[in-house]
Legacy VTK file of the C-alpha trace (Angstrom):
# vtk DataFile Version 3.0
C-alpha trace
ASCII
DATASET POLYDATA
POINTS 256 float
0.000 0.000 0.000
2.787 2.426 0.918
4.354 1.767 -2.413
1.308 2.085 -4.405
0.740 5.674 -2.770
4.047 6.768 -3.321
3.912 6.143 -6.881
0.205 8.060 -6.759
1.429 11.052 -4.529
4.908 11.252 -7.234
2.642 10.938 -10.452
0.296 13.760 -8.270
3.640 15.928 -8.074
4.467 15.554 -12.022
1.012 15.927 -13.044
0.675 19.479 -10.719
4.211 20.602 -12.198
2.997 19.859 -15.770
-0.133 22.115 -14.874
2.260 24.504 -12.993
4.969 24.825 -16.518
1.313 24.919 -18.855
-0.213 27.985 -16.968
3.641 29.391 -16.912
3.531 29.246 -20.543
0.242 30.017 -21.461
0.884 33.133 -18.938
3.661 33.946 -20.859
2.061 33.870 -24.218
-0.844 36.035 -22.928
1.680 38.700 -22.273
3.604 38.795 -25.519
0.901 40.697 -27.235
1.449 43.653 -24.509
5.391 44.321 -25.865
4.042 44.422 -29.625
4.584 47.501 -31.385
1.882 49.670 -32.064
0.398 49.238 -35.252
-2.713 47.971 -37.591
-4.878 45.192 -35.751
-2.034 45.091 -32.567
-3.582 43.006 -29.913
-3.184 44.942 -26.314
-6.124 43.046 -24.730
-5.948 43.816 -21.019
-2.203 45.837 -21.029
-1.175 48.482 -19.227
-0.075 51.041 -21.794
-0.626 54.712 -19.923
1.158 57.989 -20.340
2.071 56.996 -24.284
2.301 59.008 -27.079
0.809 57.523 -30.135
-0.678 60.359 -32.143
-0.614 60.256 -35.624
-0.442 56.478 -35.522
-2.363 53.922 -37.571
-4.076 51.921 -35.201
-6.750 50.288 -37.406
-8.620 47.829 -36.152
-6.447 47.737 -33.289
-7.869 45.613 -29.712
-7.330 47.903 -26.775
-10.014 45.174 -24.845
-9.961 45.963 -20.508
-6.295 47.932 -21.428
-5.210 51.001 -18.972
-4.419 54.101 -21.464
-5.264 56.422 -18.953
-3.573 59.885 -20.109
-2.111 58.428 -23.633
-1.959 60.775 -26.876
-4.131 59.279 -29.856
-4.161 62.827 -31.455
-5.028 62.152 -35.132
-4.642 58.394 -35.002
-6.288 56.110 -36.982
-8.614 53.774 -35.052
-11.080 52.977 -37.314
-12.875 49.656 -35.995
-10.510 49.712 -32.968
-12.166 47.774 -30.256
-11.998 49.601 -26.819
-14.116 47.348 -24.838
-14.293 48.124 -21.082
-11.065 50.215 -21.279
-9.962 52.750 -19.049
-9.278 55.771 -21.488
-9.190 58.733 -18.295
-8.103 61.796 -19.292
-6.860 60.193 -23.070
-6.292 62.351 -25.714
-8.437 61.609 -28.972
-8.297 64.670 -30.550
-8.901 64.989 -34.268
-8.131 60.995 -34.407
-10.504 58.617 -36.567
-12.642 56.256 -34.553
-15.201 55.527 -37.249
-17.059 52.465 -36.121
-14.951 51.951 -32.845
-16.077 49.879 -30.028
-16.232 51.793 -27.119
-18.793 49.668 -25.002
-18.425 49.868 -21.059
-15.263 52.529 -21.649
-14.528 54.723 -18.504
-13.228 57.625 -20.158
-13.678 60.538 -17.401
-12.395 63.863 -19.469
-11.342 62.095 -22.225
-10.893 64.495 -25.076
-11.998 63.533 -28.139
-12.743 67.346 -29.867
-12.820 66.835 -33.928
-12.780 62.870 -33.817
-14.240 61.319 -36.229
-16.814 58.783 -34.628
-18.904 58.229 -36.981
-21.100 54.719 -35.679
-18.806 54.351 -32.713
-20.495 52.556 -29.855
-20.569 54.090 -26.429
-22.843 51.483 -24.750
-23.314 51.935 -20.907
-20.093 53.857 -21.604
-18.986 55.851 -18.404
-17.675 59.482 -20.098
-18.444 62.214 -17.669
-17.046 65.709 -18.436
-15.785 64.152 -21.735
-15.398 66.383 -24.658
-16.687 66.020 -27.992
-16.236 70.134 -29.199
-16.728 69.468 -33.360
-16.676 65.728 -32.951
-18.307 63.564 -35.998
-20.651 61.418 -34.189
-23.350 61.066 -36.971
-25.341 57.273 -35.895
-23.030 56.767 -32.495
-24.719 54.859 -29.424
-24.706 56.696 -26.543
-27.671 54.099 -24.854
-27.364 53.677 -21.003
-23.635 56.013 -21.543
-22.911 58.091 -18.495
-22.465 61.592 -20.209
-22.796 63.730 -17.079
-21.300 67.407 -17.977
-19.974 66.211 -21.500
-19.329 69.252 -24.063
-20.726 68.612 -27.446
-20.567 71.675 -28.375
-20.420 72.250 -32.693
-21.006 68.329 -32.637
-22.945 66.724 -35.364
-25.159 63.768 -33.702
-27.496 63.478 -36.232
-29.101 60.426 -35.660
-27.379 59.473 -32.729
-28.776 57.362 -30.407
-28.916 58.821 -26.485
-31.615 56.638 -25.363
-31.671 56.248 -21.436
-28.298 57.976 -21.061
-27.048 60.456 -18.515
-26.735 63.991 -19.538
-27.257 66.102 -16.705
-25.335 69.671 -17.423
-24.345 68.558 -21.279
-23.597 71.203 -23.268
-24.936 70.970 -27.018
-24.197 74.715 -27.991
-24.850 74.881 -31.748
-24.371 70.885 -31.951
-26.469 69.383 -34.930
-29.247 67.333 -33.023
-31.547 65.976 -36.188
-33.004 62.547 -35.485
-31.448 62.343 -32.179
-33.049 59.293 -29.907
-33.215 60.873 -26.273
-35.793 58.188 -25.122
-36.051 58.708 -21.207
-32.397 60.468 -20.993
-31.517 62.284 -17.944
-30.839 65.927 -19.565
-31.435 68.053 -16.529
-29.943 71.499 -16.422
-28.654 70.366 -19.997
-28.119 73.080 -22.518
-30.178 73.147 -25.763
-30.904 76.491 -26.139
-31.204 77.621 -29.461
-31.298 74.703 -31.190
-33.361 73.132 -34.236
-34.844 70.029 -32.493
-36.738 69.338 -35.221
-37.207 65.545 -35.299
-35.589 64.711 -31.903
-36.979 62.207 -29.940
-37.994 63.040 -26.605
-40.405 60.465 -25.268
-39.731 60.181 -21.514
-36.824 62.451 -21.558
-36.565 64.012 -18.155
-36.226 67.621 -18.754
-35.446 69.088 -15.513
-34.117 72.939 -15.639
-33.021 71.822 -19.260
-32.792 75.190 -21.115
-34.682 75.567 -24.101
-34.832 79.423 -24.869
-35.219 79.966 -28.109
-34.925 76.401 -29.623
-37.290 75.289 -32.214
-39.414 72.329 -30.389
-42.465 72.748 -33.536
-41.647 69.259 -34.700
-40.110 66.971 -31.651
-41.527 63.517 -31.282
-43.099 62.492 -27.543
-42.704 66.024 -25.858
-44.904 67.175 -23.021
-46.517 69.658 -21.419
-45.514 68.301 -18.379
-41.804 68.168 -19.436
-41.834 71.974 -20.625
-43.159 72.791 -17.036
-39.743 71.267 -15.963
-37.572 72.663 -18.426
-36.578 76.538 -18.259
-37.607 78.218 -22.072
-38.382 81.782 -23.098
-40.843 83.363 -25.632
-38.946 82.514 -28.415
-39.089 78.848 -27.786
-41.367 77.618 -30.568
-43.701 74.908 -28.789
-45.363 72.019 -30.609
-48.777 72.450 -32.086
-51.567 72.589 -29.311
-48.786 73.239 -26.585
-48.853 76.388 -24.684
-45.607 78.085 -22.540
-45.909 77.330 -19.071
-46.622 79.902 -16.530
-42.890 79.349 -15.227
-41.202 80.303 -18.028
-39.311 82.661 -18.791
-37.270 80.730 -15.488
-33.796 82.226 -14.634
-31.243 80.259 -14.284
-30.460 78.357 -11.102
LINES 1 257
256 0 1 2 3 4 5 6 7 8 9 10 11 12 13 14 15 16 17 18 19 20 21 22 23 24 25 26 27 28 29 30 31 32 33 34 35 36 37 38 39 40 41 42 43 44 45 46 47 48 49 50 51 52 53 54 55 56 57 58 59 60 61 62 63 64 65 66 67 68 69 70 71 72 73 74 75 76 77 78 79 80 81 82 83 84 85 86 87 88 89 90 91 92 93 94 95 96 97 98 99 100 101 102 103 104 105 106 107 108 109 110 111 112 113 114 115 116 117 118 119 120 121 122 123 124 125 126 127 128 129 130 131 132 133 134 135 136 137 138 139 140 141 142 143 144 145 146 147 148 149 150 151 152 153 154 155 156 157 158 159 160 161 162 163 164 165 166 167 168 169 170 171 172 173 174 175 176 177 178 179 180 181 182 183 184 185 186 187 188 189 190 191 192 193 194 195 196 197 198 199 200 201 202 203 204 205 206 207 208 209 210 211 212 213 214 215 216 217 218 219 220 221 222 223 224 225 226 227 228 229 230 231 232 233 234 235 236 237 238 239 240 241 242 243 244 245 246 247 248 249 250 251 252 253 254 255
């Protein structure tokens, strides 16, 4: 009996070292991808690449999957179909690069810059982007649904047809931003700024309109608006209301 266990407990040893010198060296091949130069389709899936200056680069369909590029310079890169799944982008410079069709689903990306990027299609899914900037950003058809957006400047932007649907947006700033078939399904755009604006066939079923201001933007043909949401909102006499809608006794409302 003693011998057979021996021989079990010694094949249990070379069996666990086996494992031990697999994981070692699947570990180690895991890894490799992070010391790859930067280039087309480069695989950085869960590195640590912060503080890096990459502007100008091609990038094209790179995969930046759960990386750290917290603070790194993608000014005028090209990042077309670049997949930036669940990354931390903080504070990342984008400006003027092209993210046409990037993934940026689940992206924490608190004042990331991306003013003049083209992002065309991109996908900001339950992307967490507070204070962002998007100042002349391309974002014609992006998904912004379930996105944190909290005090985001979109200011000269063109969202047409951008989907905001259920996304945060308290204090965003659209100054002069192109808003035409914009979803805002039952966003959060409270104390947002839209004043001026053509909202001309922007969705705004549900929206929650709190202190939004709306002086002097053209509301004649928004889908799903409210009387009850214009009594939240803060617009002036030159808002133009919907057919049948009247200005609330509250408006004009200063500031608060």
């Amino acid at each position: 009996m003693n011998g057979h266990g021996s021989g079990v407990a010694q094949a249990g040893k070379v069996f666990s070292l086996a494992t031990l010198l697999l994981l070692l060296a699947f570990a180690g091949s895991a890894n490799a991808d992070c010391v790859d130069q930067p280039g087309p389709k480069v695989d950085w899936t869960a590195c640590s690449k912060r503080h890096l200056m990459l502007g100008k680069g091609d990038l094209t369909g790179a995969v930046f999957t759960r990386a750290l590029l917290t603070t790194t310079d993608f000014t005028r890169s090209r990042l077309g179909g670049a997949k930036l799944i669940e990354a931390e982008i903080s504070r990342t410079r984008f400006e003027e690069a092209d993210l046409s069709g990037a993934d940026l689903q689940g992206v924490v990306g608190w004042r990331a810059n991306f003013s003049r990027a083209k992002l065309e299609r991109a996908n900001f899914y339950a992307a967490e982007v507070s204070r962002a900037v998007f100042i002349e950003a391309q974002l014609v058809g992006t998904n912004f649904v379930k996105a944190e957006v909290n005090r985001a400047n979109f200011s000269g932007a063109d969202l047409t047809g951008a989907d905001m649907s259920k996304a945060e947006l308290s204090r965003a700033v659209f100054t002069d931003a192109k808003l035409s078939g914009v979803r805002f399904r039952y966003a959060h755009l409270g104390r947002a700024e839209l004043s001026g604006l053509d909202l001309n066939g922007v969705d705004l079923r549900g929206a929650y309109l709190f202190l939004t201001e709306l002086g002097g933007a053209d509301l004649s043909q928004t889908v799903g608006l409210t009387q009850a949401q214009l009594a939240l909102a803060c617009g002036t006499p030159e808002t133009t209301l919907p057919a049948g809608m009247a200005q609330p006794e509250s408006w004009p409302r200063a500031k608060d």
